[in-house]
N, CA, C and O atoms as a GROMACS GRO file, in nm:
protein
  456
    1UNK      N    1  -0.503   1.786   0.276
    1UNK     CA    2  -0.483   1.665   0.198
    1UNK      C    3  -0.380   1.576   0.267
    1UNK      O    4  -0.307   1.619   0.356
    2UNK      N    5  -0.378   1.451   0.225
    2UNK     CA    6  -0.264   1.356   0.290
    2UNK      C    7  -0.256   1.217   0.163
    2UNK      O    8  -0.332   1.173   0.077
    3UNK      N    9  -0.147   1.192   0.204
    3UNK     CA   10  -0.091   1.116   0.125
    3UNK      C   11  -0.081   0.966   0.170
    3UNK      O   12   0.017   0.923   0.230
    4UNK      N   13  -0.192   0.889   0.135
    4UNK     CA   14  -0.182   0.786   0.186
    4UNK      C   15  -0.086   0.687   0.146
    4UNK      O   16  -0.049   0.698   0.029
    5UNK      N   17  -0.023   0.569   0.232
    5UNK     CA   18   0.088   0.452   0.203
    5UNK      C   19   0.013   0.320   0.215
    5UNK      O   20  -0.055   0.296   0.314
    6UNK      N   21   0.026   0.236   0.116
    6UNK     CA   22  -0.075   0.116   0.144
    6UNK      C   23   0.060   0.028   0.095
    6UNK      O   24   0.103   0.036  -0.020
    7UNK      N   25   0.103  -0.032   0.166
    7UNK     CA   26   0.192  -0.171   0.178
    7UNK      C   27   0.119  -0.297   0.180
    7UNK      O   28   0.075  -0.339   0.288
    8UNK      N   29   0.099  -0.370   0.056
    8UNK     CA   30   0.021  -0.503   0.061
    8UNK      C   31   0.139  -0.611   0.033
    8UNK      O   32   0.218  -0.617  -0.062
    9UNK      N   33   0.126  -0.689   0.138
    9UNK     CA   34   0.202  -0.802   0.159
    9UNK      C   35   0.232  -0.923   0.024
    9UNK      O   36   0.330  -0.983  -0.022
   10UNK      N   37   0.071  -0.914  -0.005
   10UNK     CA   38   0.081  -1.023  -0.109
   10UNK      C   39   0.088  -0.929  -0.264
   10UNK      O   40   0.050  -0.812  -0.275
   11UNK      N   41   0.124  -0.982  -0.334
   11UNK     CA   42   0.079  -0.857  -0.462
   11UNK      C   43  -0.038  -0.916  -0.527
   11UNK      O   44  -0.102  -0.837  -0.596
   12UNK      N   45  -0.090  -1.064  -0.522
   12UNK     CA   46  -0.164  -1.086  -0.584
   12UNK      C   47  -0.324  -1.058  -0.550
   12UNK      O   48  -0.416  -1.115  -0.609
   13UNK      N   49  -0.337  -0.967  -0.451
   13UNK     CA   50  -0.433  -0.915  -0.382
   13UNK      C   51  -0.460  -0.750  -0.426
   13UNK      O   52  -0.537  -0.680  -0.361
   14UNK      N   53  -0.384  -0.699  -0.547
   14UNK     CA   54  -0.382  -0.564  -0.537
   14UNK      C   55  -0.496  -0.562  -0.657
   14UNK      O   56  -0.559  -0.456  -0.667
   15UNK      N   57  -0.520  -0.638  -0.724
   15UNK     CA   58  -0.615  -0.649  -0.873
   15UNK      C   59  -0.721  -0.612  -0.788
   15UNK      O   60  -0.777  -0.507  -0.818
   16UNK      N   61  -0.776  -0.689  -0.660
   16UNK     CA   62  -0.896  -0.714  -0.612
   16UNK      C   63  -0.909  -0.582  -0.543
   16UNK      O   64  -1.021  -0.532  -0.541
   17UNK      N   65  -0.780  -0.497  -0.469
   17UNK     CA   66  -0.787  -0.399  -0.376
   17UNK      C   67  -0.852  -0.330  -0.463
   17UNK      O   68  -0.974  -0.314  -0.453
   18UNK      N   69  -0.750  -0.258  -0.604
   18UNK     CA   70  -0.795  -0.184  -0.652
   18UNK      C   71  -0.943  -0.179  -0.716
   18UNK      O   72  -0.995  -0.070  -0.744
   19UNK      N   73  -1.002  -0.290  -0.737
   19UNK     CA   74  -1.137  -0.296  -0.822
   19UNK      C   75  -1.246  -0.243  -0.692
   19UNK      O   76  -1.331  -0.155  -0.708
   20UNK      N   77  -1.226  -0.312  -0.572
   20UNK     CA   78  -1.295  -0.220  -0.395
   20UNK      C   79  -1.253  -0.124  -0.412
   20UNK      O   80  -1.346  -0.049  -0.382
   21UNK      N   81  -1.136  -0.037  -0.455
   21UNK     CA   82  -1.177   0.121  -0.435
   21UNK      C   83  -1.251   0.164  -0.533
   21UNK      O   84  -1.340   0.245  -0.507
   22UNK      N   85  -1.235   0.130  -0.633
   22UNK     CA   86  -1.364   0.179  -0.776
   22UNK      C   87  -1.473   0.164  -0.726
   22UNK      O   88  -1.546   0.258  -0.694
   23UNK      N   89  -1.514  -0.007  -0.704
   23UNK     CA   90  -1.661   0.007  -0.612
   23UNK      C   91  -1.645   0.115  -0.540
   23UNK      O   92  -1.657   0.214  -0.612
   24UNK      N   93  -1.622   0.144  -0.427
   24UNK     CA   94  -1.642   0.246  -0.332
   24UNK      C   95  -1.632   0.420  -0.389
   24UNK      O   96  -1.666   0.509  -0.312
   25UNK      N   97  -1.597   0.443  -0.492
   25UNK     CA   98  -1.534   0.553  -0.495
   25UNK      C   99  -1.443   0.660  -0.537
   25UNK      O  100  -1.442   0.781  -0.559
   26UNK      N  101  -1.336   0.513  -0.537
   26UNK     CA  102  -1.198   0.555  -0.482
   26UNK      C  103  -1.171   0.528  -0.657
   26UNK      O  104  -1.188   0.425  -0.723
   27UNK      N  105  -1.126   0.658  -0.697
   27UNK     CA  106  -1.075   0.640  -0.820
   27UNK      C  107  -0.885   0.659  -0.889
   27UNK      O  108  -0.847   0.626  -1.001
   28UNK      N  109  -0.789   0.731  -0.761
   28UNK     CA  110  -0.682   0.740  -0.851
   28UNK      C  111  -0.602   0.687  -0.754
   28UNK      O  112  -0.625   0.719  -0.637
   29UNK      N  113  -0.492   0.595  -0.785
   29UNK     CA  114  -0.409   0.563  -0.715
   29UNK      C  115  -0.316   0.540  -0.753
   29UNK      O  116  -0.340   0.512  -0.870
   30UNK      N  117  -0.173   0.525  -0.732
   30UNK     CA  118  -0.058   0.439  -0.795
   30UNK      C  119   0.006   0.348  -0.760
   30UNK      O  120   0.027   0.374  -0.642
   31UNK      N  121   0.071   0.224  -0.790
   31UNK     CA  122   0.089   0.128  -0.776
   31UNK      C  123   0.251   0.091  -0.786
   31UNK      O  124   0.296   0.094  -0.900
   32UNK      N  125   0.332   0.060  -0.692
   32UNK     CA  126   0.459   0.026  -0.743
   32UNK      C  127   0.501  -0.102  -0.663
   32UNK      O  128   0.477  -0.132  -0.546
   33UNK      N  129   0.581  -0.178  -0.773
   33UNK     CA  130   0.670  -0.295  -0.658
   33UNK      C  131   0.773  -0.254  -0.526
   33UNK      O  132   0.846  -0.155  -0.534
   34UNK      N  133   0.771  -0.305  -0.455
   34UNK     CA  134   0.834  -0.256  -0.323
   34UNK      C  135   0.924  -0.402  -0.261
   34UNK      O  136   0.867  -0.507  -0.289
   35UNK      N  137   0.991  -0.409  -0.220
   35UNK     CA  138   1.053  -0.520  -0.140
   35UNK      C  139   1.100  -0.473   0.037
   35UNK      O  140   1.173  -0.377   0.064
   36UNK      N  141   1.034  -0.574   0.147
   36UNK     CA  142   1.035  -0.532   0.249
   36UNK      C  143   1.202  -0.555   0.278
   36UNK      O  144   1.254  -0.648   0.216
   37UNK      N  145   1.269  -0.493   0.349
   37UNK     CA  146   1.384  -0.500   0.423
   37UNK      C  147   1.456  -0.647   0.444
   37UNK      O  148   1.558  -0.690   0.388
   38UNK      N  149   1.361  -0.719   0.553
   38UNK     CA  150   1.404  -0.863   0.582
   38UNK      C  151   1.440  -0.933   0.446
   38UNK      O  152   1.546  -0.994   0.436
   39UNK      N  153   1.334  -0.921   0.320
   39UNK     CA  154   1.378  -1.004   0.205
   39UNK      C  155   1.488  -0.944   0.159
   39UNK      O  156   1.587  -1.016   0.166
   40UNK      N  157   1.501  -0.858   0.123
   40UNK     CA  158   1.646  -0.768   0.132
   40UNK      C  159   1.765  -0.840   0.172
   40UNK      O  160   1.844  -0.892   0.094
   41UNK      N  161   1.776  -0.841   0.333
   41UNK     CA  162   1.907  -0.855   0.413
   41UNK      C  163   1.904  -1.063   0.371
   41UNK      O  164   2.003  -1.131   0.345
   42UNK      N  165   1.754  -1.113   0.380
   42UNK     CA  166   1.797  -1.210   0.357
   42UNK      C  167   1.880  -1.290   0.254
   42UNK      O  168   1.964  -1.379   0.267
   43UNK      N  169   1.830  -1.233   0.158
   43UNK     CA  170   1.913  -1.281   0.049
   43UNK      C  171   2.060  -1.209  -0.003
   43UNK      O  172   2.142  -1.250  -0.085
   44UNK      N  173   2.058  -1.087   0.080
   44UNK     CA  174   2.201  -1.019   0.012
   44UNK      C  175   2.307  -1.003   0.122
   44UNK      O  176   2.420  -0.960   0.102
   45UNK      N  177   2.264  -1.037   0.226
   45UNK     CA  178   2.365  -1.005   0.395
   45UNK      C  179   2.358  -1.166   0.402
   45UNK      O  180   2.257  -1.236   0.413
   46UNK      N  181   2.510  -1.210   0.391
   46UNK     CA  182   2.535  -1.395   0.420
   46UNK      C  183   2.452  -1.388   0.606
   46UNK      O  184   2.364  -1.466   0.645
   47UNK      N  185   2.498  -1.303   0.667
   47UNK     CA  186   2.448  -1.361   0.826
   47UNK      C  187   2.305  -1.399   0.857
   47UNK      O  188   2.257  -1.472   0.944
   48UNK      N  189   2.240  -1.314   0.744
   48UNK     CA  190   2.104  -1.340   0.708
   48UNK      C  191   2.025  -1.465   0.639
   48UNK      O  192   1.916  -1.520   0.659
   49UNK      N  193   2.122  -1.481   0.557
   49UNK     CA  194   2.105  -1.560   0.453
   49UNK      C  195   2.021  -1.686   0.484
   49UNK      O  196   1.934  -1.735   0.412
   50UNK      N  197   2.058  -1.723   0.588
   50UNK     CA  198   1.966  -1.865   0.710
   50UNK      C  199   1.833  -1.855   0.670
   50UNK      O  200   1.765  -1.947   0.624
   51UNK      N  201   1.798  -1.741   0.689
   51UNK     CA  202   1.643  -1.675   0.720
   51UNK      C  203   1.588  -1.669   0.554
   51UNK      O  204   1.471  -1.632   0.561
   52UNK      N  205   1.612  -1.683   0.461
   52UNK     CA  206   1.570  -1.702   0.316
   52UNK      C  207   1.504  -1.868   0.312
   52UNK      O  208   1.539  -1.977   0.355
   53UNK      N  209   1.381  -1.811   0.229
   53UNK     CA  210   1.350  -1.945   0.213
   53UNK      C  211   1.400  -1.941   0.052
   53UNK      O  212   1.409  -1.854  -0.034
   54UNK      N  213   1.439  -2.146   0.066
   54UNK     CA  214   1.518  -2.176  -0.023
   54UNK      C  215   1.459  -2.212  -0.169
   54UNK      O  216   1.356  -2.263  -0.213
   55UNK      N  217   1.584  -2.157  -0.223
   55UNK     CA  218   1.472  -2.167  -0.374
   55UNK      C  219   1.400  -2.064  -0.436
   55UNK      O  220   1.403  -2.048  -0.558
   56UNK      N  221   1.309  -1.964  -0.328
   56UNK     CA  222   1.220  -1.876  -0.359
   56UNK      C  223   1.320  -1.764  -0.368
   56UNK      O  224   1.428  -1.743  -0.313
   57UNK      N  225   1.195  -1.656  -0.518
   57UNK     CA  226   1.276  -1.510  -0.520
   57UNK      C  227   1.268  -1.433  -0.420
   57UNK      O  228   1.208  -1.496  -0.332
   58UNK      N  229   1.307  -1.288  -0.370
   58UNK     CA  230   1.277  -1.252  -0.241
   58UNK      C  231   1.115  -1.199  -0.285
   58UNK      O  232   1.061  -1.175  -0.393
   59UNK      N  233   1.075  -1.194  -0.158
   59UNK     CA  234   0.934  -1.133  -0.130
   59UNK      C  235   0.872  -1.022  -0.181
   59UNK      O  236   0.909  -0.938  -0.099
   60UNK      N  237   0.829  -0.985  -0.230
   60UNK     CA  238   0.761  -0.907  -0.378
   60UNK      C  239   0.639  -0.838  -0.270
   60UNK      O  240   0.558  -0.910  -0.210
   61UNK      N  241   0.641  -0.653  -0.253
   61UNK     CA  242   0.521  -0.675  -0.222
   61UNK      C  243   0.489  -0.563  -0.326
   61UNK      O  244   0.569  -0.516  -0.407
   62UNK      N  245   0.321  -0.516  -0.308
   62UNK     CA  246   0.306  -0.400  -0.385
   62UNK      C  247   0.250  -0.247  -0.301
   62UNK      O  248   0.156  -0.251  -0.222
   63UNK      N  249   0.313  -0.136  -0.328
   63UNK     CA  250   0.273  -0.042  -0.246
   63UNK      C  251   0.173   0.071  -0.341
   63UNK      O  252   0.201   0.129  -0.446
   64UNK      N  253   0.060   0.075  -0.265
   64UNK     CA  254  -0.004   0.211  -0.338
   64UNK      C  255  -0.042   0.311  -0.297
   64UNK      O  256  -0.121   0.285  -0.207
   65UNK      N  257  -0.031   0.419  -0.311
   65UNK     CA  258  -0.027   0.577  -0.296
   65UNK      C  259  -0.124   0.613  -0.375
   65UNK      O  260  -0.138   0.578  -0.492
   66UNK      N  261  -0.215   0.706  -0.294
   66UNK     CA  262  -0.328   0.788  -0.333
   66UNK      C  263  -0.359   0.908  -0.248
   66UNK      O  264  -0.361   0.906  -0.125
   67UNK      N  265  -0.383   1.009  -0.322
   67UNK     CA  266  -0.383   1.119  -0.245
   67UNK      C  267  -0.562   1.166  -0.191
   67UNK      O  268  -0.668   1.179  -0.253
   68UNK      N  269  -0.524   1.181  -0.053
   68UNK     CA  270  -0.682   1.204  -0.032
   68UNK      C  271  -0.735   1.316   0.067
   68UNK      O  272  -0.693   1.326   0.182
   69UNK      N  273  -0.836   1.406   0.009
   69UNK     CA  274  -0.871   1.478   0.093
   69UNK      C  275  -0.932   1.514   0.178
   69UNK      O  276  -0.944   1.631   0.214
   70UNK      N  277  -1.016   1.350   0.258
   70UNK     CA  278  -1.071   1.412   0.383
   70UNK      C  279  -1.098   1.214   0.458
   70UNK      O  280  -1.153   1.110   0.422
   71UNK      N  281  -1.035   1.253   0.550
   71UNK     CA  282  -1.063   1.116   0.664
   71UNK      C  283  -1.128   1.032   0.621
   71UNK      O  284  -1.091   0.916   0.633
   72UNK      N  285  -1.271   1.070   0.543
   72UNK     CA  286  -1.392   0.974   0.491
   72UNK      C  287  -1.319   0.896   0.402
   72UNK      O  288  -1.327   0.774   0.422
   73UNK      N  289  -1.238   0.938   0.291
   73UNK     CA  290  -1.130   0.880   0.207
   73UNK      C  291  -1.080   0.753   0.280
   73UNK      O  292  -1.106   0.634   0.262
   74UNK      N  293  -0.999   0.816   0.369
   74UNK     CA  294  -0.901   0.716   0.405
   74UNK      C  295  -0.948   0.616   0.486
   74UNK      O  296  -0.880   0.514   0.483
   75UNK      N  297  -1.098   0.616   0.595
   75UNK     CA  298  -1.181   0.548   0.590
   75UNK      C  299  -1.235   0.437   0.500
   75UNK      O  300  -1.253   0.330   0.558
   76UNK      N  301  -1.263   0.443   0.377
   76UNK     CA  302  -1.363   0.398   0.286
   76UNK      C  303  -1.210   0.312   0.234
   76UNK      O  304  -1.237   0.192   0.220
   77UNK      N  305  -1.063   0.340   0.202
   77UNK     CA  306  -0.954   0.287   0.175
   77UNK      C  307  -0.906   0.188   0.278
   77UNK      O  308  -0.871   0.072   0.258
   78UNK      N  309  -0.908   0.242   0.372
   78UNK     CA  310  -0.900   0.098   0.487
   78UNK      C  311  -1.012  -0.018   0.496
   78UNK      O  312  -0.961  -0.126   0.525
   79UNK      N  313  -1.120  -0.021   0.484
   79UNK     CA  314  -1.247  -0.054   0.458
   79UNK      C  315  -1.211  -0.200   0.347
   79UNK      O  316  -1.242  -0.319   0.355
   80UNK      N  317  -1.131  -0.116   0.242
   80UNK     CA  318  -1.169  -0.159   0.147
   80UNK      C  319  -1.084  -0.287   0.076
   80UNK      O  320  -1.119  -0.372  -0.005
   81UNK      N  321  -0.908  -0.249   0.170
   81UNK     CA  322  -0.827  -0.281   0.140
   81UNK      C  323  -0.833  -0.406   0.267
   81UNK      O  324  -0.745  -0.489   0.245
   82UNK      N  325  -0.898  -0.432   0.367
   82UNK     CA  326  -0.931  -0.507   0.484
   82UNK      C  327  -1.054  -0.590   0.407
   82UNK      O  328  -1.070  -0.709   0.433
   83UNK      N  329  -1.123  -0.534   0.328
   83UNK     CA  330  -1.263  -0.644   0.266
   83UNK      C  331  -1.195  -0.744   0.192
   83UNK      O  332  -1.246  -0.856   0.201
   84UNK      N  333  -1.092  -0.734   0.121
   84UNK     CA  334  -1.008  -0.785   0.055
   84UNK      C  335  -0.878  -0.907   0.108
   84UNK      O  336  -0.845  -1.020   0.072
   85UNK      N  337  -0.823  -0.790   0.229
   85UNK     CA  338  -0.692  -0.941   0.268
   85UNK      C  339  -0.749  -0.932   0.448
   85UNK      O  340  -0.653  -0.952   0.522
   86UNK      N  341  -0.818  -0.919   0.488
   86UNK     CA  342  -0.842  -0.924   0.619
   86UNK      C  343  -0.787  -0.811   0.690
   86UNK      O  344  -0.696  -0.745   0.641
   87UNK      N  345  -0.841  -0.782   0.811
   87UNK     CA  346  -0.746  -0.753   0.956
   87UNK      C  347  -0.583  -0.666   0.903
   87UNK      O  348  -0.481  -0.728   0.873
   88UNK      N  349  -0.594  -0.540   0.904
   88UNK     CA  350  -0.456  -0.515   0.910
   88UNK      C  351  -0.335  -0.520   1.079
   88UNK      O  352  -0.224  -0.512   1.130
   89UNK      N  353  -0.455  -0.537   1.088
   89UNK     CA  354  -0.365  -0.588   1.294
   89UNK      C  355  -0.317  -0.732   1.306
   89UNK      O  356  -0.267  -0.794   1.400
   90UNK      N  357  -0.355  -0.772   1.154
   90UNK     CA  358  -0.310  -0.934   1.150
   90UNK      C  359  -0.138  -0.939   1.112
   90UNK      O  360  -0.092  -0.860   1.030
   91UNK      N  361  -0.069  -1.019   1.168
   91UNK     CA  362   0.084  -1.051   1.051
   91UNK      C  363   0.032  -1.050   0.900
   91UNK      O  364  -0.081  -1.046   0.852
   92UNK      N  365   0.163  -1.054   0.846
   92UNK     CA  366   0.164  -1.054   0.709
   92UNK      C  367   0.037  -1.015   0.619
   92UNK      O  368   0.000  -1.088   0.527
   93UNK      N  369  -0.020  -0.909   0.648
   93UNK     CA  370  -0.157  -0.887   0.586
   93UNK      C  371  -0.107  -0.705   0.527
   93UNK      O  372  -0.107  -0.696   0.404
   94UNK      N  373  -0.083  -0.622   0.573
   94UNK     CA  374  -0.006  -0.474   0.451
   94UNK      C  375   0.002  -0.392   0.610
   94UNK      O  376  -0.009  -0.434   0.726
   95UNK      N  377   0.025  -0.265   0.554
   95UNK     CA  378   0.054  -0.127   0.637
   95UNK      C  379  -0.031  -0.070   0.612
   95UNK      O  380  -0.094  -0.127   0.524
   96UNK      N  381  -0.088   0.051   0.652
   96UNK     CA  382  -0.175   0.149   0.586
   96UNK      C  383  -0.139   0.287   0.707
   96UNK      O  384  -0.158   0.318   0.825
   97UNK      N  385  -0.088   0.327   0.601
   97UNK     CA  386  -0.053   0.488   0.659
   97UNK      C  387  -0.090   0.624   0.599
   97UNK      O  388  -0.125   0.617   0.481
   98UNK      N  389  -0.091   0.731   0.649
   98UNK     CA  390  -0.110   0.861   0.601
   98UNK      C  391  -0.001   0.940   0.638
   98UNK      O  392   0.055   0.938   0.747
   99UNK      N  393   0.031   1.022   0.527
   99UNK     CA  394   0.102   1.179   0.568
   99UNK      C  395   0.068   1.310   0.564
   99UNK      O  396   0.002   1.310   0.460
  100UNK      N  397   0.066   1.428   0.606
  100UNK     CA  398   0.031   1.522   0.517
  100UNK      C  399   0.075   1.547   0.443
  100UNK      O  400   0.188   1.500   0.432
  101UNK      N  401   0.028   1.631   0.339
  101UNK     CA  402   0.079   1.702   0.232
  101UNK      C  403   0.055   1.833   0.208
  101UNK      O  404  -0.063   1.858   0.181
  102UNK      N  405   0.139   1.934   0.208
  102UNK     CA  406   0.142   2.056   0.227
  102UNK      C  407   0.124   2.136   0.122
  102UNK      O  408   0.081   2.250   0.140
  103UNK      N  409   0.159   2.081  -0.020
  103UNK     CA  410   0.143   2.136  -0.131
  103UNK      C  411   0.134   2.019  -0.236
  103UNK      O  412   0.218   1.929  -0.241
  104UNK      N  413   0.010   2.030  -0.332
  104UNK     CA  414   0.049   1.932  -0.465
  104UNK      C  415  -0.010   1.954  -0.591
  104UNK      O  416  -0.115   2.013  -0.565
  105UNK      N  417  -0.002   1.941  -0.696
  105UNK     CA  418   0.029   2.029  -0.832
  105UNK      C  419  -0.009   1.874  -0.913
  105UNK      O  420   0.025   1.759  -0.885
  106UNK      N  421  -0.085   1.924  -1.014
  106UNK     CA  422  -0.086   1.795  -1.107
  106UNK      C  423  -0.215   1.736  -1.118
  106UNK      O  424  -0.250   1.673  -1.218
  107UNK      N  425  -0.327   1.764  -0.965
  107UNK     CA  426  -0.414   1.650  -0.953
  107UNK      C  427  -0.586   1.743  -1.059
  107UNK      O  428  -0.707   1.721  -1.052
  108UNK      N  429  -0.525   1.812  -1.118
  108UNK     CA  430  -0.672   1.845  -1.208
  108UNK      C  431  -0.760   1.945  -1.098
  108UNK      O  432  -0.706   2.040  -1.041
  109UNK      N  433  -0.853   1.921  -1.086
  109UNK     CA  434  -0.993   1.965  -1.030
  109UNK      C  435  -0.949   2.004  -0.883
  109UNK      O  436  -1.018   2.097  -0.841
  110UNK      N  437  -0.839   1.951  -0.779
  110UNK     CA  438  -0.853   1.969  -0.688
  110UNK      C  439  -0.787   2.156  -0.668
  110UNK      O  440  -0.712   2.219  -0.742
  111UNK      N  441  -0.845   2.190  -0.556
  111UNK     CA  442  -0.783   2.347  -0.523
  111UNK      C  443  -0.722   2.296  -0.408
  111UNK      O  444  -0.739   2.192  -0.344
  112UNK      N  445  -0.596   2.457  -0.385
  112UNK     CA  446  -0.530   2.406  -0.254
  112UNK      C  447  -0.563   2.409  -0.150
  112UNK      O  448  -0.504   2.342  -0.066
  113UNK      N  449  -0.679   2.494  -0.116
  113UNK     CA  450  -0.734   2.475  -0.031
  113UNK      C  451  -0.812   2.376   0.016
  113UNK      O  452  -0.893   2.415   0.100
  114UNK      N  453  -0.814   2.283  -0.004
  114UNK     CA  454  -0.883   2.142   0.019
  114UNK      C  455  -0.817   2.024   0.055
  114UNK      O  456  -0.882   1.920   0.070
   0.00000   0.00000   0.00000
């Protein structure tokens, strides 16, 4: 199993992500607000502070986590989350990562061996 990281830049793109993984499949995921670093230092480090655009709150993104057990997954999640905001090799468009996961408890139906 592995633990996928989906960093979407915009948040107002995550309604649409998530409704492409239902089409496809993809049924459990979770969703949390995240703020990247730069919006961070910009608004709270003065040396930074230059680099804030003015007026605006800092940069809002949304990250979602889903646990998946086989490549085809994480396939059909990149797929899906790219049908949606384009190109993840583009700027400002998300991350998409995997980890393993060695042990996990909670998910119903799945065995550990899988």
């Amino acid at each position: 199993m592995k633990l996928l990281i989906a960093i979407i830049n915009d948040p107002d793109y995550v309604t649409d992500i998530l409704d492409e993984f239902y089409q496809r499949g993809i049924r459990g995921a979770t969703v949390m607000d995240s703020t990247g670093m730069a919006h961070i230092m910009a608004h709270q480090v003065p040396f930074f502070s230059r680099f804030a655009e003015f007026g605006e709150e800092p940069g809002r993104n949304k990250t979602i986590f889903a646990v998946l057990k086989t490549d085809e997954e994480r396939k059909t999640i990149e797929k899906a989350i790219e049908a949606i905001i384009g190109d993840l090799d583009e700027s400002d468009t998300g991350i998409v990562m995997t980890l393993p996961i060695d042990y996990c408890k909670g998910l119903g139906n799945l065995k550990e061996d899988e």
